[in-house]
GUVEX-858003 format. One record per residue (C-alpha): residue number from 1; residue in one letter; x, y, z. Coordinates in nm, 2 decimals, m for minus. Example, Ala and Ser with C-alpha at 12.3 -4.5 7.8 and 13.67 -1.06 7.14 Angstrom:
pt resi: 1, resn: a, xx: 1.23, yy: m0.45, zz: 0.78
pt resi: 2, resn: s, xx: 1.37, yy: m0.11, zz: 0.71
// end
This chain:
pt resi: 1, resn: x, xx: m2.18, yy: 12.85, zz: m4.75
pt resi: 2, resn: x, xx: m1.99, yy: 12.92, zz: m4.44
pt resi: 3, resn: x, xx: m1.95, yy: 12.62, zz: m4.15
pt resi: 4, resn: x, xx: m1.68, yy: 12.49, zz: m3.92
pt resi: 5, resn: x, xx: m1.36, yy: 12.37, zz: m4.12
pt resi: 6, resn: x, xx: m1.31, yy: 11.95, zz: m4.10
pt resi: 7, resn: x, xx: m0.94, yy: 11.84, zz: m4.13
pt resi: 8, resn: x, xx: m1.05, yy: 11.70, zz: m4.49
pt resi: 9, resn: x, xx: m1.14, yy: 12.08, zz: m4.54
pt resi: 10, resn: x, xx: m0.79, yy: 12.20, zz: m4.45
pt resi: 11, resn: x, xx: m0.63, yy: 11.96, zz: m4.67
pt resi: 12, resn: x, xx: m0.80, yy: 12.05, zz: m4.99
pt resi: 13, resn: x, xx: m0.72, yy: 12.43, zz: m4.88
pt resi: 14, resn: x, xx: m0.35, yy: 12.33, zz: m4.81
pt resi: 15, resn: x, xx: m0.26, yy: 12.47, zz: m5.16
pt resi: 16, resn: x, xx: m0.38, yy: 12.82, zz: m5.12
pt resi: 17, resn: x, xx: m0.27, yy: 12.84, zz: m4.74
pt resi: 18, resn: x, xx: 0.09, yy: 12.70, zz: m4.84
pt resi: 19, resn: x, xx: 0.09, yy: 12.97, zz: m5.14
pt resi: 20, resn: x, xx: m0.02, yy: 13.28, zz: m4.87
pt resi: 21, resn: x, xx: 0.26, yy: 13.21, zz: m4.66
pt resi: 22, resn: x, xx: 0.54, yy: 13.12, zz: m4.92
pt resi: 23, resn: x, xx: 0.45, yy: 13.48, zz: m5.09
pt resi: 24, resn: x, xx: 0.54, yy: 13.66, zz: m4.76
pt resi: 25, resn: x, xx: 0.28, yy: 13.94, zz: m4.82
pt resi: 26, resn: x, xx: 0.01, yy: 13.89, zz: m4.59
pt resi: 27, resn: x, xx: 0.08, yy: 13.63, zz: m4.27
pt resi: 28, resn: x, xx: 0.38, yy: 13.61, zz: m4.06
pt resi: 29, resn: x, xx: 0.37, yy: 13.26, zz: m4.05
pt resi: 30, resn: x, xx: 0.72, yy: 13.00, zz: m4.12
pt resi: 31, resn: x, xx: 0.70, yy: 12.99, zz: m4.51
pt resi: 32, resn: x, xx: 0.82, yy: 12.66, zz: m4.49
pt resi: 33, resn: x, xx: 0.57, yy: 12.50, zz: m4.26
pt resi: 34, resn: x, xx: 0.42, yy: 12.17, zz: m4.29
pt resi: 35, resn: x, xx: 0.06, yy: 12.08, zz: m4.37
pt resi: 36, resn: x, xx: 0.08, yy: 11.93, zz: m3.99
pt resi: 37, resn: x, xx: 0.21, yy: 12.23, zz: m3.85
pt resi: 38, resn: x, xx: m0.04, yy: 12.41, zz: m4.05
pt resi: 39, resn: x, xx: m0.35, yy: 12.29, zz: m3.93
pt resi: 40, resn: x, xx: m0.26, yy: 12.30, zz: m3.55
pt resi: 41, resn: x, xx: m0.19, yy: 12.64, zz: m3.59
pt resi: 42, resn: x, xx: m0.53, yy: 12.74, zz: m3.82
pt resi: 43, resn: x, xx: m0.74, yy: 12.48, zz: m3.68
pt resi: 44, resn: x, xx: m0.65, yy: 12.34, zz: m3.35
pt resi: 45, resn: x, xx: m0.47, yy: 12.61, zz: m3.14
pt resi: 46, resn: x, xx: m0.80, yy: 12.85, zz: m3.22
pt resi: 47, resn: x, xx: m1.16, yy: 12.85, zz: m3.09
pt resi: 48, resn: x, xx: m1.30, yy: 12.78, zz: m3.42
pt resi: 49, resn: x, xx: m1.25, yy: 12.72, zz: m3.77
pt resi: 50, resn: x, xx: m1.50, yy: 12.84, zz: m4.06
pt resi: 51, resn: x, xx: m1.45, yy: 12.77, zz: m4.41
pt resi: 52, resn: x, xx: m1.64, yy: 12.94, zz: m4.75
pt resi: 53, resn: x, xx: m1.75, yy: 12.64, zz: m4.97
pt resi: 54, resn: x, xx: m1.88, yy: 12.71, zz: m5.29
pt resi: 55, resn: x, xx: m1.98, yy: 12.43, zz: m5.52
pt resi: 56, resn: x, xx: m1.84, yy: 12.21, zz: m5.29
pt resi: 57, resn: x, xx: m1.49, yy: 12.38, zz: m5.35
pt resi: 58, resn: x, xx: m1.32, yy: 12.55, zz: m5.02
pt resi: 59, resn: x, xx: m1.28, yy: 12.94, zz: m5.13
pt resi: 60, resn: x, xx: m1.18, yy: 13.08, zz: m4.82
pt resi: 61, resn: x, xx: m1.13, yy: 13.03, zz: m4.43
pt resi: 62, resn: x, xx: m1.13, yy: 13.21, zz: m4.11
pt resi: 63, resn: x, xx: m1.06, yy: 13.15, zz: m3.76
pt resi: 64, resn: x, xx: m1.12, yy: 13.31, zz: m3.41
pt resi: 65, resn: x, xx: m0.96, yy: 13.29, zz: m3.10
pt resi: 66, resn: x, xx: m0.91, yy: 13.47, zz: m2.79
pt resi: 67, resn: x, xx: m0.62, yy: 13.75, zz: m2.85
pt resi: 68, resn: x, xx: m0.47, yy: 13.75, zz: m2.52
pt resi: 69, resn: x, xx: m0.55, yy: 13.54, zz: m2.21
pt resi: 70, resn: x, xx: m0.69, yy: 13.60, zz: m1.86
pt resi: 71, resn: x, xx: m0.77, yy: 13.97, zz: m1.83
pt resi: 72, resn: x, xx: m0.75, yy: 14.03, zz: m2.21
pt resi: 73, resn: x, xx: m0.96, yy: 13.75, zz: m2.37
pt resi: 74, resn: x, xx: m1.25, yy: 13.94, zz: m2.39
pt resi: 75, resn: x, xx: m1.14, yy: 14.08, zz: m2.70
pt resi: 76, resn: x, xx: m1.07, yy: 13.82, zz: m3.05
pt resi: 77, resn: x, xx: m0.85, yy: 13.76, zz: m3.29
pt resi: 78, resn: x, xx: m0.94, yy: 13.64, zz: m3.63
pt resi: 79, resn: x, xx: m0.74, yy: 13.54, zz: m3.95
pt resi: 80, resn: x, xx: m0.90, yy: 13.53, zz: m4.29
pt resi: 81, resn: x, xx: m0.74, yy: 13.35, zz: m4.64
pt resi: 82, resn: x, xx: m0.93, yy: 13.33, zz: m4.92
pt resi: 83, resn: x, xx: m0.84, yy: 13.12, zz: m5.27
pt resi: 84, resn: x, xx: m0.68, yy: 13.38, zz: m5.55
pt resi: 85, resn: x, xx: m0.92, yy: 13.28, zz: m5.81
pt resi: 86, resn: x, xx: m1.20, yy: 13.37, zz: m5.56
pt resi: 87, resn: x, xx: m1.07, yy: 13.73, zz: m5.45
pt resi: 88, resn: x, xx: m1.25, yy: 14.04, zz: m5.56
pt resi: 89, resn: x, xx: m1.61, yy: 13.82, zz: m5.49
pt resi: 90, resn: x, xx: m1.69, yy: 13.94, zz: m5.16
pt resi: 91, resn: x, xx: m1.59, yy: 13.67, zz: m4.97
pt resi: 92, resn: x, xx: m1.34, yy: 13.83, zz: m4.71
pt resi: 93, resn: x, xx: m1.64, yy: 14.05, zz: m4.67
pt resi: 94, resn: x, xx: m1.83, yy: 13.76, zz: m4.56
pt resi: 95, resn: x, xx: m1.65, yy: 13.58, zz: m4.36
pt resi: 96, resn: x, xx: m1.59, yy: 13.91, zz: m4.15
pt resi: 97, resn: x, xx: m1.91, yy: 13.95, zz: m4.11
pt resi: 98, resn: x, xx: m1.98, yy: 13.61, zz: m4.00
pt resi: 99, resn: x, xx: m1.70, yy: 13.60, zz: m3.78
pt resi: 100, resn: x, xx: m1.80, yy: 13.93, zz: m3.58
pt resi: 101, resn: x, xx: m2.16, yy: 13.73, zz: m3.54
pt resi: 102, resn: x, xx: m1.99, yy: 13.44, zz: m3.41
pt resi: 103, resn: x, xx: m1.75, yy: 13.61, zz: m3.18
pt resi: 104, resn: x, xx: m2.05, yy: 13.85, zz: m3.03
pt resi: 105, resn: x, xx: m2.20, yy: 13.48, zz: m2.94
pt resi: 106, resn: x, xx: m1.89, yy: 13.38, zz: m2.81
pt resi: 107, resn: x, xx: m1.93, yy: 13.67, zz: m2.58
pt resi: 108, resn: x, xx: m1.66, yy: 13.82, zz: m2.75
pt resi: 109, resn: x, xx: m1.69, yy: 14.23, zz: m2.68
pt resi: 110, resn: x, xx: m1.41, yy: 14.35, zz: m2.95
pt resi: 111, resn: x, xx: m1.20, yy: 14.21, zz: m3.21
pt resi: 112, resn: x, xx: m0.84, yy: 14.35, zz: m3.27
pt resi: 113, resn: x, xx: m0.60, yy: 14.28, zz: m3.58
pt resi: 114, resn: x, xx: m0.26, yy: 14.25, zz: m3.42
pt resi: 115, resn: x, xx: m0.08, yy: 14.27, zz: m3.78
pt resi: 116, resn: x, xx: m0.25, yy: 14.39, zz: m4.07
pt resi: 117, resn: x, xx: 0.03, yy: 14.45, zz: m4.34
pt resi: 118, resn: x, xx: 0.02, yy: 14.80, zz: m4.43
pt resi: 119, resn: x, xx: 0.06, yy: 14.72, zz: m4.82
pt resi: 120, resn: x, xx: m0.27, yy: 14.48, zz: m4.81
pt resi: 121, resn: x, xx: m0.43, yy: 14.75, zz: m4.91
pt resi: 122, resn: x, xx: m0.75, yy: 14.56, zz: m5.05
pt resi: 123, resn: x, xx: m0.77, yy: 14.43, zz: m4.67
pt resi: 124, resn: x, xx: m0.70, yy: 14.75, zz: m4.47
pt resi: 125, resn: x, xx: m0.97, yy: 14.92, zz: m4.68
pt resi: 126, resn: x, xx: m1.21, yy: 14.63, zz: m4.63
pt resi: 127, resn: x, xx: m1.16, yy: 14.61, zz: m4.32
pt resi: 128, resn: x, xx: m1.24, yy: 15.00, zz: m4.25
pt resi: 129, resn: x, xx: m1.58, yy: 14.92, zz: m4.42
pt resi: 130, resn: x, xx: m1.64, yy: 14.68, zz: m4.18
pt resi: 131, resn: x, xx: m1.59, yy: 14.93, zz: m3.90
pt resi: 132, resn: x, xx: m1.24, yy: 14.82, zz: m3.78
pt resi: 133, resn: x, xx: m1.02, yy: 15.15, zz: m3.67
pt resi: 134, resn: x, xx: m0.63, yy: 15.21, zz: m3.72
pt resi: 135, resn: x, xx: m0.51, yy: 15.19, zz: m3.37
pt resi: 136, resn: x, xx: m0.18, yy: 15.17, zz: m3.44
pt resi: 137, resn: x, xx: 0.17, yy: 15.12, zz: m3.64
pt resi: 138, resn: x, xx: 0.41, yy: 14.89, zz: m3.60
pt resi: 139, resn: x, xx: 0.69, yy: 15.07, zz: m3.84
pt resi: 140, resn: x, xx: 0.89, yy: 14.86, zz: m4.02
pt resi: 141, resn: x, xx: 0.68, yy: 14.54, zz: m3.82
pt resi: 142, resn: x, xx: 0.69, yy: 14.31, zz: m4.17
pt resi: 143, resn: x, xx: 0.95, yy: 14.19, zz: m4.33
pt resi: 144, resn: x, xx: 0.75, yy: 14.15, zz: m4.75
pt resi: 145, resn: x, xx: 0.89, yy: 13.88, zz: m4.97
pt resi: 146, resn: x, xx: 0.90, yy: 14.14, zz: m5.26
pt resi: 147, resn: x, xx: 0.97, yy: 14.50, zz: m5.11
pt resi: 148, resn: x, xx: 1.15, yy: 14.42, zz: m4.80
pt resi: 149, resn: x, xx: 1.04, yy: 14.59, zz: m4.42
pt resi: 150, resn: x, xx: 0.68, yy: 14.76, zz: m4.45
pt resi: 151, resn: x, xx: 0.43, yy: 14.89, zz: m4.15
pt resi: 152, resn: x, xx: 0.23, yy: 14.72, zz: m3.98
pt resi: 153, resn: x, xx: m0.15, yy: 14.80, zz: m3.88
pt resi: 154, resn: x, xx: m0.30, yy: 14.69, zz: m3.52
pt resi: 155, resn: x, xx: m0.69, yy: 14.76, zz: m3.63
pt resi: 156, resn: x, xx: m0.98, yy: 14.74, zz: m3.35
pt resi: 157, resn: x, xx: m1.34, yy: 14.74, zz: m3.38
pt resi: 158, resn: x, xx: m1.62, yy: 14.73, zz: m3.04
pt resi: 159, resn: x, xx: m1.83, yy: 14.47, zz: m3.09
pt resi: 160, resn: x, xx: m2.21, yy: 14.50, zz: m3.00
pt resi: 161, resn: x, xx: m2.33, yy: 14.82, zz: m2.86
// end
């Protein structure tokens, strides 16, 4: 259910990514970006590139990069979307999961959330199932397409023991 993303991939996900960014709730990516720009930024520019496939339809996708370089890039960053019609299933969930396997075999040793958008609350709370701590708040650090400047969450979790 969950393997590396193709660029054919990508392209029948294009829909749902475009949507996530053009609602302004959950990515600080350019709303108006373009399928090209898209997938360098969610496919090329990262480490890897997972997607959820069920019934040969793309669900959801994750990726995983390093979160800083040189001294820092021991620690990952990861970005999850997942279809609407597919929410609510446990998929987010899995995709987590998988990605903290894959980054402790990428000799990852922690993962960090740099902006987890305080009213996401369906992914903050998930994400604090999963382990993943409330380091910090970036107040005002999101500017939401419906109600304007909301925190921001930096969330952590140690990998491994």
């Amino acid at each position: 259910m969950i393997r590396k993303m193709t660029k054919s991939d990508f392209e029948s996900f294009w829909l749902v990514f475009s949507s996530v960014i053009q609602a302004q709730e959950t990515y600080a990516f350019d709303p108006d970006m373009t399928l090209v720009e898209a997938y360098h930024l969610w496919c090329e520019m990262p480490l890897e590139t997972y997607v959820f496939v069920e019934n040969d339809v793309v669900l959801g996708s994750y990726y995983i990069k390093p979160n800083a370089m040189g001294p820092g890039k021991h620690i990952c960053n990861c970005g999850y979307m997942v279809a609407p019609e597919a929410r609510g299933k446990g998929i987010a969930r899995k995709m987590c999961e998988h990605s903290q396997q894959q980054a402790f075999s990428l000799n990852f040793d922690a993962m960090q959330f740099n902006s987890v958008v305080s009213t996401n609350e369906v992914a903050v709370q998930l994400w604090q199932k999963l382990g993943f701590t409330i380091i910090g708040t970036i107040p005002k650090g999101y500017k939401h397409g419906q109600l304007g400047y909301v925190d921001s969450y930096v969330m952590y979790k140690q990998l491994g023991t």
